[in-house]
C-alpha positions as a printed Julia matrix, in Angstrom:
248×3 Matrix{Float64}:
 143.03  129.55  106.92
 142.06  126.63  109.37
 144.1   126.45  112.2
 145.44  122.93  113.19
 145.98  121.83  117.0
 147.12  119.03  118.66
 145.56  118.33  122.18
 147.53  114.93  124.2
 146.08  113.84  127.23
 147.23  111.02  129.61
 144.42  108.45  128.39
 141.26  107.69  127.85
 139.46  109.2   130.75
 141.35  111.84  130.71
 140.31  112.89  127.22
 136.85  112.46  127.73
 136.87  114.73  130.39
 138.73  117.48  128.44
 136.7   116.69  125.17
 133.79  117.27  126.84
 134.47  120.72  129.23
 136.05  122.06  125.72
 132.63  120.8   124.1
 130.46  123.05  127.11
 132.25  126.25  126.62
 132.14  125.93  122.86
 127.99  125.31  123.17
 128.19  127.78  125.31
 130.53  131.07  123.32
 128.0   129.62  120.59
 124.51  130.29  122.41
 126.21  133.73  123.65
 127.18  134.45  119.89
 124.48  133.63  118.14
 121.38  132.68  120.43
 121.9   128.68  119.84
 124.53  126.07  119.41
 124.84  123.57  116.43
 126.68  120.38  117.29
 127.77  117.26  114.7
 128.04  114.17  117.04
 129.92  111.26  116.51
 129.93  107.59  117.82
 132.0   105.1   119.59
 133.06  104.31  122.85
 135.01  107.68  123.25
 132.22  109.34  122.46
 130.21  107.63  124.65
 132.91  108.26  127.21
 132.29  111.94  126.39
 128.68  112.4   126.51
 128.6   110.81  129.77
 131.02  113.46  130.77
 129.49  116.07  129.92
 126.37  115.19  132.02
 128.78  115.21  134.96
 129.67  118.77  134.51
 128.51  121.7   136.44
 129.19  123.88  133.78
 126.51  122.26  131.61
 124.06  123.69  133.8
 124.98  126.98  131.92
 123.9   125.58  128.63
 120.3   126.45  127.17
 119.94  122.95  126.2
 116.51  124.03  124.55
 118.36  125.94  121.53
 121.05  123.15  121.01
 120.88  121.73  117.74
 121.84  118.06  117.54
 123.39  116.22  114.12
 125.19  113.59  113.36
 128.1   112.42  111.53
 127.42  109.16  109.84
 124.61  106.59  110.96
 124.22  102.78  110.43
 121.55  102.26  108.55
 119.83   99.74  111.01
 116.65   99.74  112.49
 115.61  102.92  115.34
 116.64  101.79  118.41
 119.28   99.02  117.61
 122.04   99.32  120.24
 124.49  100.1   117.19
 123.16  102.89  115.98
 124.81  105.96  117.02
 121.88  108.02  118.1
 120.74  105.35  120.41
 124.61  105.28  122.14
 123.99  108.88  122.26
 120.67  109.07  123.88
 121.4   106.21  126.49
 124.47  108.2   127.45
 123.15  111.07  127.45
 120.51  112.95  125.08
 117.78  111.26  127.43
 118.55  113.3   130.31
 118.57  116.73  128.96
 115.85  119.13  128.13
 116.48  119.0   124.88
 113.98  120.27  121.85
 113.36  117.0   120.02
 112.78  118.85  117.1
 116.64  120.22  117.31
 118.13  116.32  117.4
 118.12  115.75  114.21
 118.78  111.46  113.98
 119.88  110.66  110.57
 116.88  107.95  109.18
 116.73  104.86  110.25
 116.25  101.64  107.87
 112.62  101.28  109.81
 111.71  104.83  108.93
 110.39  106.14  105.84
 112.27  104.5   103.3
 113.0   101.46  103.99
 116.08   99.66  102.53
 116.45  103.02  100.62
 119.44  104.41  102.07
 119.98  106.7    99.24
 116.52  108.21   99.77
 117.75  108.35  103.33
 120.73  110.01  102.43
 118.46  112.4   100.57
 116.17  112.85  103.18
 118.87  113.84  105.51
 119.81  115.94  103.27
 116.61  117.94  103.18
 116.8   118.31  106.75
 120.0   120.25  106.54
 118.95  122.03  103.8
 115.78  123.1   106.15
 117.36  124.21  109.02
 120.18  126.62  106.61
 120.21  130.16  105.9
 117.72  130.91  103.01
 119.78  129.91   99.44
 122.22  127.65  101.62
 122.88  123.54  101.35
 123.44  123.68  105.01
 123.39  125.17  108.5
 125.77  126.67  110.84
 128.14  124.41  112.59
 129.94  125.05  115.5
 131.66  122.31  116.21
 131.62  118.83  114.32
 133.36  115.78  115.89
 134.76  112.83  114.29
 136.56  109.57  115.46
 139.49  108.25  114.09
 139.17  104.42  112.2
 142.23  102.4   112.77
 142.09  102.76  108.44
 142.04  106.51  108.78
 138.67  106.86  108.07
 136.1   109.21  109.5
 132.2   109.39  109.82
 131.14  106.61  107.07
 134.35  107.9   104.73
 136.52  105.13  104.39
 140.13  104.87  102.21
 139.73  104.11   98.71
 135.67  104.12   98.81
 134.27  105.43   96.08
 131.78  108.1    98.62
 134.74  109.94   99.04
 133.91  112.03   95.6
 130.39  112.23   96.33
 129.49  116.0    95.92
 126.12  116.59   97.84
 125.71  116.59  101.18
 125.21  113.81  102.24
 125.34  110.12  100.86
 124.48  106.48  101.06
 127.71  104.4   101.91
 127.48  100.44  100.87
 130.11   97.49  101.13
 131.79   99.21  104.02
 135.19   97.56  105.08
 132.97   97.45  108.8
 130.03   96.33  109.41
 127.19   96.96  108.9
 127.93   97.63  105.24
 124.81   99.75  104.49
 125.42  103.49  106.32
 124.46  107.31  105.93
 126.96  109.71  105.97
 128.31  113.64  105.59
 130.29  114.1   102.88
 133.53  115.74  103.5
 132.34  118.93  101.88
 129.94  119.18  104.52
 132.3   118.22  106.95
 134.64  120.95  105.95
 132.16  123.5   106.02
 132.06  123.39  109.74
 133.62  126.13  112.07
 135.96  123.61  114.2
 136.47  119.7   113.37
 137.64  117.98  116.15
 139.68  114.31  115.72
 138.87  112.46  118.94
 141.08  109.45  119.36
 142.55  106.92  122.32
 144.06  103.76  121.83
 147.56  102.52  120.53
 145.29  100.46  117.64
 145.01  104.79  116.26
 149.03  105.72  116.43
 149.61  104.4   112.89
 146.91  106.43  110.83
 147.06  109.53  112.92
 150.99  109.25  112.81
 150.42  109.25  109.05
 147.81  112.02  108.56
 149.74  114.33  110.7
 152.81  113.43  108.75
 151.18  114.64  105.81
 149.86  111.3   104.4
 146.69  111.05  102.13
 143.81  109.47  104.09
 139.73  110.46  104.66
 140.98  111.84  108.11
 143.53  114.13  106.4
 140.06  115.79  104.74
 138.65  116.62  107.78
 139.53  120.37  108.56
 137.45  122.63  110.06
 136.84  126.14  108.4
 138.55  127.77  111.52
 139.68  125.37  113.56
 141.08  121.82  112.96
 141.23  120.12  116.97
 143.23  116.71  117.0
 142.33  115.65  120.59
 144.16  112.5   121.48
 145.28  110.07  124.42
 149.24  109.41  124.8
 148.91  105.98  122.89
 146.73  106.93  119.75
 149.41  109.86  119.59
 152.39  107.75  120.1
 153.66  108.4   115.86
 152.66  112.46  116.12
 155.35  114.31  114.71
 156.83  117.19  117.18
 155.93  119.74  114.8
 152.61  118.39  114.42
């Protein structure tokens, strides 16, 4: 059974700082485990806030960052490069600077790639890629640690309340007429975001209180889905935590 815990931290900074020393030791147990790491990344300005944190720490200098495995989450479907795509936030703060493997960053398609306007072949073709990099006879690979943000909705990756991608059963999937723009995005489904080891929530900002409040509570929203196979990590600043239940 999936443990859940609830991290607070004083604010913003704060929690980019302990998102991303919790995020080195966990690449590296992985790499000392299993001889690589295999990490979901998310987007944002926490997330940002976190990737630039991690190149501040000396401990990443113990991380093989040649057998790191990079996915994503969810991706706007917008050209490679735009300044809103999540990749691109992710290599300006911080993917540039490493030796990485480019053939272990795995960007989810862009809508200047391959397919076009297709973002269901997109979907598809991300989907291949997982299926690629799995254990022979699986739909995906090992992950050791997937993180998520928290909408002000409750939603998480490209999974928003009420949208009909929530019951999508593959993989992966084409998301269109989201509630926030731009309305054409790729996503994980929550299958494959419950197949990871630990799922961490990363939240700051009193505009988050009200939906995590109300998934914590035990209310039905995509966030609520998110649960790791192991470990379920809520890791929030004081304000985005201000309605979590003591118990929680």
């Amino acid at each position: 059974m999936s443990e859940t815990v609830v991290v607070v931290v004083p604010d913003a900074d704060i929690l980019a700082s302990t998102v991303a020393a919790r995020l080195a030791i966990k690449i590296i147990d992985a790499q000392a485990a299993h001889g690589s790491a295999s990490v979901v990344l998310t987007g944002g300005r926490v997330a940002a806030k976190v990737l630039r944190a991690v190149r501040e720490l000396p401990a990443s200098a113990a991380i093989d960052w040649s057998r790191v495995d990079l996915w994503w989450g969810d991706e706007r479907y917008l050209p490679s490069g735009d300044p809103d795509r999540n990749e691109t936030q992710a290599r300006d703060a911080l993917l540039d600077k490493l030796p990485l493997d480019p053939a272990r960053v795995h960007a989810m398609p862009a809508s200047d790639g391959p397919d076009g306007a297709d973002a269901v072949a997109a979907a598809a073709r991300y989907a291949s890629e997982l299926a690629a990099a799995a254990e022979p006879g699986a739909a995906l690979p090992r992950f050791d640690v997937l993180m998520l943000g928290v909408g002000e909705d409750g939603h998480v990756a490209s999974l928003f309340p009420g949208h009909p991608v929530l019951q999508q059963t593959g993989t992966t999937a084409a998301t269109f007429d989201s509630p926030k723009p731009p309305p054409v995005r790729v996503t994980l489904t929550l299958s494959t975001i419950q197949s990871a080891d630990e799922v961490w929530l990363i939240a700051a900002g009193p505009d988050k209180a009200a939906p995590i409040g109300t998934v914590l509570s035990g209310g039905h929203l995509p966030a609520a889905s998110a649960s790791g196979v192991r470990k379920t990590l809520w890791l929030l600043d004081q304000a985005a935590a201000a309605n979590v239940p003591t118990r929680a």
